[in-house]
N, C-alpha and C positions, 0 to 999 in steps of 0.2 A: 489619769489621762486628761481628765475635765477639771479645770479651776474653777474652784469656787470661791475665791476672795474675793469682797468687796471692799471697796474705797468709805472708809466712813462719810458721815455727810456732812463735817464740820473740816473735810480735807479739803486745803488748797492747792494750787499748782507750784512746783518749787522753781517755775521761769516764769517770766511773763509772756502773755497772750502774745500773737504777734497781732499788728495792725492790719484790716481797715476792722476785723472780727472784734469785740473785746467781750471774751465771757470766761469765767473759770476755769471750764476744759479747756486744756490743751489743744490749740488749731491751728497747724500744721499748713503754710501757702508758701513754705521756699523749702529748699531741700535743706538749707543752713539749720533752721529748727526744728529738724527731724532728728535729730541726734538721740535725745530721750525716747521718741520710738524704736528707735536703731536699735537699741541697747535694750528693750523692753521685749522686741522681735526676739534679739538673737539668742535669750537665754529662754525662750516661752514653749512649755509645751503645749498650749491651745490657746485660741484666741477666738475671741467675737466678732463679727464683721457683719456690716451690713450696711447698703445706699440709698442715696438720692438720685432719685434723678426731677426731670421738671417738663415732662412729658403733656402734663395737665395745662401747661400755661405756656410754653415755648415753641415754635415749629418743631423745632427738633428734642425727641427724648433722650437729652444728651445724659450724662451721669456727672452730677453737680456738687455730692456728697459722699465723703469713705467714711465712716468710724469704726474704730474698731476699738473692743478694751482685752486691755494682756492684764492676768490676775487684779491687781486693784486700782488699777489708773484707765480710763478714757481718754481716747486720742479721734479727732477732728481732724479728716485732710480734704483738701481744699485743690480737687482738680483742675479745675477753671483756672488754678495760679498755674501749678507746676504739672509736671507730668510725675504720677506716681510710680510708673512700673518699674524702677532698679530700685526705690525704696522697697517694694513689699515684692517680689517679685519670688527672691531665691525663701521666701518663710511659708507664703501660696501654693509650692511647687515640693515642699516636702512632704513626703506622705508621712512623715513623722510626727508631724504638728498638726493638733486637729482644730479643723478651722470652722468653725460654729456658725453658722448662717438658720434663719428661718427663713422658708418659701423662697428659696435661694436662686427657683429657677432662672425669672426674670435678670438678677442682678448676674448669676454667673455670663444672662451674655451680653450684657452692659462691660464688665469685666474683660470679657475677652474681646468684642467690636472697638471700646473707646482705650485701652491699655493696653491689650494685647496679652491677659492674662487670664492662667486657668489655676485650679484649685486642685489638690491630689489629696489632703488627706478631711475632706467634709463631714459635715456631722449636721445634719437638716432635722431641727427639732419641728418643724411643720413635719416632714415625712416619718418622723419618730415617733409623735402625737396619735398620725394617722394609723400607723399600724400596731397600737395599742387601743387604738377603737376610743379615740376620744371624742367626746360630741362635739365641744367646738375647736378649731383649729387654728386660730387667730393667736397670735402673740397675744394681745391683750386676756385674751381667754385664757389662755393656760397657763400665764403671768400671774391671773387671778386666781383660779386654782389653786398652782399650786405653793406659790408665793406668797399669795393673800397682796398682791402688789399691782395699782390701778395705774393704768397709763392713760395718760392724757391725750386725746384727739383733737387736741385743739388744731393742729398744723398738719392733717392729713392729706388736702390740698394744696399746701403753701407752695410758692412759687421757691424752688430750689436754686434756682440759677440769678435770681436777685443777689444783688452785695452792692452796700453790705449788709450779711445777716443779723439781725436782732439775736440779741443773746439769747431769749426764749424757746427763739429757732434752732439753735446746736442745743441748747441744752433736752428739749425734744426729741432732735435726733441720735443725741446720746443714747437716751431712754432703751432707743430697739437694742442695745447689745451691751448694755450694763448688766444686765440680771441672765441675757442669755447662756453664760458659764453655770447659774446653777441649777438653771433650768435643763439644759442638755446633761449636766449630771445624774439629777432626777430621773428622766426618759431613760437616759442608759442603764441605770440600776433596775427600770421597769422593764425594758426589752432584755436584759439579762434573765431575769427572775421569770419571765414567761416563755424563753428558748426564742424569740423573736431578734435578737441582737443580729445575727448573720443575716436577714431579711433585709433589717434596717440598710446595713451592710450594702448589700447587693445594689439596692437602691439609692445610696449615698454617690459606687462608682459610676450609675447610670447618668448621674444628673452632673458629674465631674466630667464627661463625654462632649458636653453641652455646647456648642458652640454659638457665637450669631448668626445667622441666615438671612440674609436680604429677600425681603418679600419679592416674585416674579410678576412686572410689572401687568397690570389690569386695567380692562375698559372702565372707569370711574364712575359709571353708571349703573355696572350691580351693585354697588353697595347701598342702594335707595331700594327699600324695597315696594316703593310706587312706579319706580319708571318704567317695567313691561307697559304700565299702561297708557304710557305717551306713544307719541307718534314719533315719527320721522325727525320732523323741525324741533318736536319739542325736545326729544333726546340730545340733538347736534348741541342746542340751545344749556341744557343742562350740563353738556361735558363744557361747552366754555365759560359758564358758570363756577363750573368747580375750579376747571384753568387756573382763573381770576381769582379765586379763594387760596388758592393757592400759591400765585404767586405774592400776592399781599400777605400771607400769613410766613413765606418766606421769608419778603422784606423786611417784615415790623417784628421778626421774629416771634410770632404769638401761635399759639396753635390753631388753627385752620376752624374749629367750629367757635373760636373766641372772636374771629372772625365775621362769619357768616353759617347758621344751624343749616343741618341738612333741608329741615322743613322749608326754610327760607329758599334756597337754590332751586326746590321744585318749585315752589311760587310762583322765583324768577324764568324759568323755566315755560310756565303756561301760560305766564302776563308776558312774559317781553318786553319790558316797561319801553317806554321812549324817553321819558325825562327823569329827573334829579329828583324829582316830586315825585312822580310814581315808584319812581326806587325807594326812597324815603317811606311811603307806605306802605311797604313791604315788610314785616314784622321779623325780628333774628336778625339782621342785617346791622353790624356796629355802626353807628351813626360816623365816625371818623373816618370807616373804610367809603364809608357813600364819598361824605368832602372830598376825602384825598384820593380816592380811586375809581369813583363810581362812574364817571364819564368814560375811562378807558374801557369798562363792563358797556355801557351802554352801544358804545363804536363794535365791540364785537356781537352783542345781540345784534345791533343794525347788522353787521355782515351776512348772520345768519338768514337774515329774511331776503337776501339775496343769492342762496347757493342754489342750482336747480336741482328740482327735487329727486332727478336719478340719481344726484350727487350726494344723497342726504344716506345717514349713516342709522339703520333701524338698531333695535336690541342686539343685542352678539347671542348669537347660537350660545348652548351650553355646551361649556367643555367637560366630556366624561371624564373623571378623575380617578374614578374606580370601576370595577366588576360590574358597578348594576346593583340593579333589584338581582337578592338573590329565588331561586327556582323554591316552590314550596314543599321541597323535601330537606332543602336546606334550612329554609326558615323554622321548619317544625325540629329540626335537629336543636338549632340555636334555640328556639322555645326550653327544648329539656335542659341543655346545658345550663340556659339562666336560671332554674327552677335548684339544676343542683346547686349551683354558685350561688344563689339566695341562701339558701336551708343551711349551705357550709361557711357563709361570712356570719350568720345567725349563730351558728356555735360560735365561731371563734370573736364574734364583739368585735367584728368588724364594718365600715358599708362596703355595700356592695360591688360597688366601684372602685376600691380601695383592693379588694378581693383580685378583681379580674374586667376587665370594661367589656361593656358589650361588642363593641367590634373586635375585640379578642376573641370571646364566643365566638362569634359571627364567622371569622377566620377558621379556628377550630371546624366549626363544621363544613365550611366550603370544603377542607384539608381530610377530614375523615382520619384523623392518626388511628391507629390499633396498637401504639405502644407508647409507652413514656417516653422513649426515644425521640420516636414521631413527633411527640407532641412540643417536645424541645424545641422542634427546629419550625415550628410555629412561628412566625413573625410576633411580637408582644408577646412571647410567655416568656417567663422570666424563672429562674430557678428555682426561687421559695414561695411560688404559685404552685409549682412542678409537687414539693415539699406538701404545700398545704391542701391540695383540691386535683391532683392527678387522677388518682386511682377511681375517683366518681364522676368527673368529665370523662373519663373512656368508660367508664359502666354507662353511663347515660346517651352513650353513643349508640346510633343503629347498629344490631346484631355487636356490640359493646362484649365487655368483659376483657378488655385489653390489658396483656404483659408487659412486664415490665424487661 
C-alpha cells in the first residue's frame, strides 16, 4: 500500500525544467507540463505531499508550494502560475490512494480554502509517530531515526511566494516528501505489530473532515496582552494603530509584524507621537513604512486626540465562550480522571495528551457517563480512546464502576 522507491541521486529529469524555476526536479507552472505527473497520479497507489505556504513574510498565508513524489520521481507545482485543482483533484479524493502527509493539519486547510480540495485516503506520519509514543515528532526527527537521513533547515523561514525560486529552494522543499514513502511504511508496519493501526485509522478520517474556517472578526486589542491596562484614548489610539499596520502590510503585501511589532503599536499607543521624528524613535517601526505611510498614522493619532471622551471606546467585556469555572465536585472528578489518564498513557508509551486532552476530562466529568455508551457520545472521545482507557475513566468516576 506504501512505496517505498527512491529516485537514485545521480537521476535526472527526462524533460526540461520549465522557466522562470530552473532546478532538477520537475516544476510544474502550466498545466501543458503536467503531463508526466498525470501519468505518474494515475497509475499511483500512494503518494507524498506536502506545502508551502508564506505566511512568515506575506499579508496573506497564501499556499505558494505543492510537491509531491509518486514511487521514485519528485514533482514541484507552482500555484501562483496555474490553478492546481483538476490536476490532482480526482487522485486526492480517492480513498484508494493513500496520500502521505506529515502534520497535515494546517496544509489540509490550505488545500481546501485556496483549491477547494479535500483528501480521502490520508496516512499522517506526525499522527502515526504520535501514537507509537515517539519522543520527537518533527519530520526531521523521525527522518533521523529512522532513516539515519538529516534535513536541512536552512529555508524554514524562506519567503515561499518570492519568484523566482532559487533552486536550493525547491530542492529543500523536495526534501519534506522524498523519504516520506518510506517513512510512513515504517509507522505502518509499527502500528500493525502493536494493534494500534485502526487508532491511527480513526484519526487519519478525523483530520480528512478538515475544512478552513474564517476566524470571527475581533476587537484587535485583545491580542496585546498590555492593553487592559490602557485607558480609554490609549485603547482608541492602539486600534488605529493596528488599522494603519494593517492596511500598509496589505498594500506592500508583507506580513503585519514585518511591518510594525506588537511592542511598537503600544508605544505608539501611549506616546501619540506628533511628528516623523518622534515616529522614527519609536523602536519595531520599519523605517519604509514611517517614509511611506507614517504621516497618514500621524493624521489619525491627531483625530484621536480629538474624539470626546463619552465617545472613546474602553476594553470590551469578556466574551464567555464556555461553561465556566467548573463547580468543585467537578473539578475533583476531573482530578481523578487525569490521574487515571496519566498512569494509563504511562503503560501504553504514550503522552498524555496524545491519550486523551484535559478538556476532554474535563467534559467527562461535567457529563458523569455511567456507561461506555455514555461516554461515546461525549464531545472529544474518540473510539480508540473508548478501546484504550474506558473501563478506568468510569471506575474513576464518583460512585464509578460503569457497564458497558
Amino acid at each position: 500500500m506504501l512505496s517505498t522507491a527512491r529516485r537514485p541521486a545521480s537521476a535526472t529529469s527526462s524533460f526540461p525544467p520549465p522557466t522562470p524555476i530552473l532546478v532538477s526536479t520537475p516544476v510544474i507552472q502550466d498545466p501543458s507540463s503536467a503531463a508526466p505527473l498525470r501519468a505518474a497520479l494515475d497509475r499511483a497507489q500512494s503518494l507524498a505531499l506536502d506545502c508551502e505556504a508564506a505566511g512568515f513574510h506575506r499579508y496573506t498565508d497564501r499556499l505558494c508550494l505543492v510537491q509531491i513524489s509518486v514511487d521514485d520521481v519528485d514533482f514541484v507545482l507552482d500555484p501562483l502560475a496555474f490553478d492546481l485543482a483538476d490536476t490532482l483533484r480526482s487522485v486526492l479524493v480517492d480513498p484508494e490512494v493513500t496520500v502521505i502527509m506529515h502534520g497535515a493539519d494546517y496544509d489540509l486547510r490550505l488545500l481546501d480554502r485556496d483549491l477547494g480540495l479535500s483528501v480521502a485516503g490520508l496516512f499522517d506520519t506526525q499522527v502515526a509517530a504520535s501514537l507509537l509514543g515517539e519522543p520527537g515528532l518533527g519530520l526531521s526527527a523521525l527522518l533521523d531515526k529512522h532513516l539515519g537521513i538529516a534535513l536541512s533547515k536552512k529555508h524554514q523561514r524562506a519567503d515561499w511566494a518570492q519568484r523566482p525560486l532559487p533552486p536550493d529552494m525547491i530542492e529543500y522543499a523536495t526534501a519534506d516528501t522524498a523519504h516520506l514513502g518510506r517513512l510512513a511504511a515504517i509507522l505502518h508496519a509499527e502500528l500493525l505489530a502493536v494493534g494500534r493501526l485502526d487508532w491511527a485509522r480513526e484519526e487519519f478520517r478525523l483530520l480528512e473532515a478538515i475544512r478552513w474556517e474564517e476566524e470571527e472578526p475581533t476587537d484587535p486589542v485583545t491580542r496585546f496582552r498590555e492593553a487592559r491596562k490602557l485607558g480609554a484614548r490609549d485603547l482608541t489610539a492602539l486600534r488605529v494603530a493596528v488599522e494603519w499596520r494593517d492596511d500598509v502590510a496589505r498594500r506592500r503585501d508583507r506580513a503585519p509584524f514585518r511591518v510594525a511589532a506588537d511592542q511598537a503599536l503600544m508605544d505608539v499607543a501611549r506616546e501619540r507621537p506628533r511628528t516623523l521624528a518622534g515616529l522614527q524613535r519609536i523602536k519595531g517601526i520599519s523605517r519604509g513604512a514611517v517614509r511611506s505611510a507614517g504621516p497618514a498614522l500621524l493624521d489619525r493619532l491627531h483625530a484621536v486626540e480629538g474624539i470626546p471622551e463619552k465617545e472613546l471606546q474602553g476594553y470590551p467585556a469578556a466574551r464567555r465562550t464556555g461553561p465556566g469555572r467548573p463547580p468543585p465536585e467537578v473539578e475533583e472528578a476531573a482530578a481523578a480522571l487525569k490521574e487515571v489518564r496519566n498512569r494509563r498513557a504511562q503503560e501504553l508509551g504514550l503522552a498524555r495528551g496524545t491519550l486523551m486532552s484535559n478538556a476532554t476530562l474535563l467534559e467527562i466529568a461535567r457529563r458523569q457517563p455511567r456507561t461506555v455508551r455514555a461516554l461515546r457520545e461525549v464531545p472529544g472521545v474518540k473510539g480508540w480512546q473508548i478501546d484504550a482507557v474506558a473501563d478506568a475513566l468510569l471506575t474513576a468516576l464518583p460512585d464509578g464502576g460503569g457497564v458497558r
